[in-house]
Structure formats: C-alpha cells, structure tokens
N, C-alpha and C positions, 0 to 999 in steps of 0.2 A: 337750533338757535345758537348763536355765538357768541361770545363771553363777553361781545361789547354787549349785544344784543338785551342780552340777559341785565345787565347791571347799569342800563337805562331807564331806570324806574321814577323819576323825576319828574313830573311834564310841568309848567308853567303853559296857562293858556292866557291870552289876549284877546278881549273881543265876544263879546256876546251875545252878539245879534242872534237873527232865524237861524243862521247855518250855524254859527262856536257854540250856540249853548248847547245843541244836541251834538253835537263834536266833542267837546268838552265833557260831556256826559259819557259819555261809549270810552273815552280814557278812566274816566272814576269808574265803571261797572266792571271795567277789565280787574280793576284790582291795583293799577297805578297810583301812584302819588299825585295829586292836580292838586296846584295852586292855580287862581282864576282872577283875574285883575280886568273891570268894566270901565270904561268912560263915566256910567251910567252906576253907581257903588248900589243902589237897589237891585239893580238888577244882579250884579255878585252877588247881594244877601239873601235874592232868591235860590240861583240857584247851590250855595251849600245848604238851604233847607232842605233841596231834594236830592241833589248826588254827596256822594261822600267825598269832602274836598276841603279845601280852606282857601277862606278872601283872604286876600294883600290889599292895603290900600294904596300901594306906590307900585310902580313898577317895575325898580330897583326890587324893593322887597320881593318880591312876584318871582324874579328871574337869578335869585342872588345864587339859591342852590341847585340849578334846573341842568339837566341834563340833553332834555329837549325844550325849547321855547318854541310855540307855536302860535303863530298871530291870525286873526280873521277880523279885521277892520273895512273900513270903505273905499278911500282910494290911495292913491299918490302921496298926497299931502300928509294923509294918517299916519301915513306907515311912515315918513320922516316925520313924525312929533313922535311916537312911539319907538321910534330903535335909536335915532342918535339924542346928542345932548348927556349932559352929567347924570341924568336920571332915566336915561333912555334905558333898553336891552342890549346894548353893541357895548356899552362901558359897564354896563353890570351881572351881564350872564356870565358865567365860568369861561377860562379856556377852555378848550374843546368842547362845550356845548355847540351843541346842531340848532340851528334855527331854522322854522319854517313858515312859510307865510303862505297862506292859502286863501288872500285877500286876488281877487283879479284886479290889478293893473297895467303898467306901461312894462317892457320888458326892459324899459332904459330904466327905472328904477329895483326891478331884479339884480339886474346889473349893476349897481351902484351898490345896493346892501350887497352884494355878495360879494364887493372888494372891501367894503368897510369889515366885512364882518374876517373876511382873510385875514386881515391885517392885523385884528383882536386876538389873532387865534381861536377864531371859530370857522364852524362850517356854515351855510346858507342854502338851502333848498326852494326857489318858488314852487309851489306848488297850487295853484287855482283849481277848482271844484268847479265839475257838472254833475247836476242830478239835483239842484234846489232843495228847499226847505224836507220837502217830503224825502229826499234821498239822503240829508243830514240827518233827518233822526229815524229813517231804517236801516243807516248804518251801509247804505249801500250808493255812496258816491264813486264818481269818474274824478282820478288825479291824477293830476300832469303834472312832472314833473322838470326843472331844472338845475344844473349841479353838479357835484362829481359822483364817482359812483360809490366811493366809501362812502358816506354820506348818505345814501340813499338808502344803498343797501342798511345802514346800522337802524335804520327808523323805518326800514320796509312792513316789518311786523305789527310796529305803532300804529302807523296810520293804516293798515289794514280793518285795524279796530272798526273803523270808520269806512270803508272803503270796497266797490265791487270792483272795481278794476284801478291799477297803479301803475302805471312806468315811467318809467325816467327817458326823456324826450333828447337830450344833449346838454348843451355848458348852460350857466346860470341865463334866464331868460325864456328859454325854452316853453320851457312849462307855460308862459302869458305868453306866448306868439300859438302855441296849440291852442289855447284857450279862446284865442283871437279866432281860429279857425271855427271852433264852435261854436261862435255867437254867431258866426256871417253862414254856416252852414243854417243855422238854427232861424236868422231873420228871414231867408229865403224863404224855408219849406213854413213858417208859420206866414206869411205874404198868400204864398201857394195854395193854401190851405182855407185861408179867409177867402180866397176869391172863388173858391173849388163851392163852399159852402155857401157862399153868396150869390154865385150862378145859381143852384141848386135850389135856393127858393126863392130866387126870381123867374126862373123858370116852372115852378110850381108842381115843383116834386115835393117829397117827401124826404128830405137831406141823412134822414138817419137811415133810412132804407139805402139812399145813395150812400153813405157812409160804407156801411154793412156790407154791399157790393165790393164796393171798388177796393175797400182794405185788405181784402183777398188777394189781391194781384199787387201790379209794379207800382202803382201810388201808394201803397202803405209805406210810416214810418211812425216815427213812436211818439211824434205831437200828432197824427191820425190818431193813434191810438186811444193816446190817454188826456185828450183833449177837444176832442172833434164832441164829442156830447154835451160839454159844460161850453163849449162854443153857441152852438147852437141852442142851447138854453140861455145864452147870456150870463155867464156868470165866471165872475174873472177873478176869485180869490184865491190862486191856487198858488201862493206864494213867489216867486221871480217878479218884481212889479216892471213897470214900464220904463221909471226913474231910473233902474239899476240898468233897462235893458240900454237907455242911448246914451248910461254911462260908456257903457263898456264896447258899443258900436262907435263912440266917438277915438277911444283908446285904438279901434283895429283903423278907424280910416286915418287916424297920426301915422300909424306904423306904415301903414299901405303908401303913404307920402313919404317915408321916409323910404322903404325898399323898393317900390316903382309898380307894385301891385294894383290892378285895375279891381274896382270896385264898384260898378256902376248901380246893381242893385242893391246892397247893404247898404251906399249913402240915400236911395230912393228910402228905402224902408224905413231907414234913420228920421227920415223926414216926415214920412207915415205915420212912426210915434210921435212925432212933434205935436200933429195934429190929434190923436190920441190925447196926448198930454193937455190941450187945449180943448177937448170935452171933459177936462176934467177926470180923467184917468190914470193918473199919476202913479197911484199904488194898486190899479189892475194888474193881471198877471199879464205875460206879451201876447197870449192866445187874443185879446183884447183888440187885438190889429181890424180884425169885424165889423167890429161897431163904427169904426170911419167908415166903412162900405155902405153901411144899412144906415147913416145920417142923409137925413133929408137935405 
C-alpha cells in the first residue's frame, strides 16, 4: 500500500439507499472513518446504530474533512443538488480530496463534475456499480471506472472493500458509457430469457427441467443462473426494480443518439418495461419482463 494509500482514512458517504447503505457499511467494518449524510436523516440515524460512523446533518459538514467523498444517489439532477452550490461537495471537500460517484448516470454529467471538480483542486472518479442490492452487501460488486489513473489507483484499495472486480475504463465518463453497455447487454439476455421460459410452458414442458438442460451448454448466463427459478415462480423481489431499469435504458438510448449507436432491441425492451410498468410493476426486479408474456 502507498503512503497516499495508507493515509486515506477519511471516507464521507452520500446516499443511502439499497446499494450506499451496505457500501457505506464495508467502509465502517474496514476500520475507516465514515461520516454518512441521507436526503432521508432517519435513515443516517439508522444506520450509525448499526456500523460504526457518524451523521452529518449538511453536507458541507459530511465532506469538510474527507479524504475520499463517495456519492450513490439517483440520477442527473441529484448529483447537481448534491456537489455544486455553497453547500454542495465541490465548494466544501478539501483540496485534493478524490470524489467518487457511483450513482449511474449520463457520462455528459461525469464530465461536467470532473471539470468542476479539477478546477476545485480535486480529483473525480465515475464509478457506476453492477451486481445490485445483493452484490452491495456481499461486498462483491462490478466497478467501472472513469478518471485519471492517480486517482484511481490511490482509492483502488477503498473501494475494493466493496468490490469483486474494479478497473479503470479511460478519461472521466468512461465508467457510465461501460455501465451503458451493461444495462443493454443485460435488457437483451433478460428479453431472451422471458421468452426461452415462456415458450417452455407454453409448449407444456416442464421449464426447470428445460432450465437444468440447457444451462449446461452455450445458453447459459448468470440471469439463467440466478434468476430463471424465481422467474418461473413469479416472484420479482430480487432487488434492481424496473423503475431503475428504463431509468438507466433511457440514459444508454441519449447516448446512442448522440454517438450514432444502433439500438434496436434495448429501445424494444425499453418499451417492454413500459408495459411492465403498466401492470403495475414498478418496484419488480427486471427478471419481471415475463409476466408481459404470460398476460392475457
């Protein structure tokens, strides 16, 4: 470890939703410093009852002596109420604090914090998260990253805490245009998947048996995996909801319009959850794509 490395002991967290709180936690179990700042001040007073930390009630406060500032909010908009302004993170973290954001957005607002944040004398990492609720609190998230590579490298360890796989993708943005690729790789094979199982007992098989088959060979993937049972049972609470999912499909089809990117199935599927969303599915997980299939 490196002498910055080592004397990074500070974290300021933002954001407490499913993913920061158990984020948030894997920083305080390490042994770090966390100060923890919510939208939501219950849900701060929750969690210093259970990790070892301390609420801020401002944000200024939260970020005055932080070494690393680490955000996980909801979109675009959040993350400008939250970093600029006189109270914001950008006017009151230290110089050379590192800030990370591991909110999924637009990579046009990566980009914009991480000139605001240059200009502060600070660093800026996007950094977006796969592996949902259940991969934030076993500690075993996918991070992408973008940035320079000092920067990266000095909070490598950090977010390790957290983290089964980490790299730094290229210049600030990065990280949410990877992240783009994830969701549209992810709409496809979960589309694939509802329709694999909805042939399967319309054809009046036995779908977990087909399951069990075919995950053997070149149709397996890891929503076959750990999703194809609670599919076929109907049961969609497995954290990622549907709301989040045509957030963040509507974020890949801007970008796709902006670099020239052909999309034809991710904006079908977009669509897919629309109707999802209109049975009243809103907060299913995206496995949920099914139940359009199997409505009368």
């Amino acid at each position: 470890m490196s002498t910055g490395e080592h004397q990074m002991k500070n974290m300021a967290f933002i954001g407490l939703g499913v993913m920061g709180y158990p984020m948030a936690g894997h920083l305080a179990r390490a042994g770090l410093t966390v100060r923890v700042w919510n939208r939501n001040p219950e849900k701060t007073r929750q969690w210093v009852r259970e990790y070892d930390g301390e609420a801020s009630d401002t944000i200024a406060k939260v970020v005055e002596n932080a070494d690393v500032v680490l955000t996980c909010v909801g979109a675009d908009p959040d993350l400008r109420e939250v970093y600029y302004g006189d109270g914001g993170i950008i006017a009151n973290a230290p110089r050379g604090a590192i800030l990370v954001d591991h909110t999924t957005a637009s990579a046009g607002i990566a980009e914009e914090l991480s000139a605001a944040a240059v200009s502060a004398g600070q660093h800026f990492l996007d950094a977006p998260v796969s592996g949902g609720q259940q991969g934030a609190e076993k500690g075993q998230l996918t991070i992408m990253c973008g940035g320079n590579d000092e920067a990266f490298h000095r909070v490598e360890k950090t977010l390790s805490l957290y983290a089964k796989a980490l790299n730094l993708m290229g210049p600030p943005g990065s990280g949410q245009k990877t992240k783009m690729v994830n969701q549209i790789a992810i709409a496809g094979l979960v589309q694939g998947l509802s329709e694999a199982i909805h042939f399967a007992e319309q054809a009046e098989l036995d779908p977990k048996r087909v399951i069990d088959v075919i995950s053997k060979g070149a149709a397996q993937s890891w929503q076959m995996d750990n999703r194809s049972a609670t599919m076929i049972g109907g049961e969609f609470d497995h954290g990622f909801a549907v709301d989040w999912m045509r957030k963040d499909l509507a974020i890949c089809l801007e970008e796709a319009r902006r670099n020239g990117a052909k999309l034809p199935v991710a904006a079908l599927v977009d669509q897919f959850y629309a109707d999802v969303q209109d049975m009243g599915g809103r907060r299913w997980d995206t496995s949920s794509l099914i139940q359009r299939l199997r409505a009368k």
